[in-house]
C-alpha positions in Angstrom: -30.1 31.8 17.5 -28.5 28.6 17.6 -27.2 26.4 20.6 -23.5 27.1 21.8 -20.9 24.1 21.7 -17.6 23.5 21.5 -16.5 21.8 18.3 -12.8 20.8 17.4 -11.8 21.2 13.6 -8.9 19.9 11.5 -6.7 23.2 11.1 -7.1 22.7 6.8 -10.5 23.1 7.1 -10.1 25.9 9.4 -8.3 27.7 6.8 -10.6 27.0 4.0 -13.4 28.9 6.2 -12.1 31.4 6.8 -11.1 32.0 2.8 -14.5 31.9 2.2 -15.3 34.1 5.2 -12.9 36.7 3.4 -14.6 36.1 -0.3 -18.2 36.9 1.6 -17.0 39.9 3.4 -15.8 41.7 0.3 -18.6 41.3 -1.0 -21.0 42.1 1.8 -21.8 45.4 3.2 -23.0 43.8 6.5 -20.4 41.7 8.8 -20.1 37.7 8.2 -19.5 35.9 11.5 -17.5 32.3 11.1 -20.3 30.6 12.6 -22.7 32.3 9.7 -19.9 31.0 7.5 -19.9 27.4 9.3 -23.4 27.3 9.4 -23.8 27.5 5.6 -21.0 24.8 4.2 -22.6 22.8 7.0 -26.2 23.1 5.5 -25.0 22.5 2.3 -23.1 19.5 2.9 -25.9 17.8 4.9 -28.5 18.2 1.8 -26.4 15.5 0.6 -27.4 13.1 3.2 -31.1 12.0 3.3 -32.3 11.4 6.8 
């Protein structure tokens, strides 16, 4: 489990989310939280950047 914070997104970005929310819930049998959702295009992103 993760930390909780408060984090203020563009509403386009939103949207796109939660599109790919719906695309994993069809396709799951188990339920897909945003933050599960969030939490992946986030990881994904950051393997860009090299720390």
């Amino acid at each position: 489990m993760g930390e909780r914070i408060t984090v203020v997104l563009k509403t386009e970005h939103v949207e796109k989310l939660r599109n790919i929310q719906a695309k994993m819930i069809k396709t799951s049998s188990k339920s897909v939280s945003f933050s599960h959702v969030l939490n992946l295009v986030l990881s994904e992103g950051l393997k860009k950047y090299k720390t």
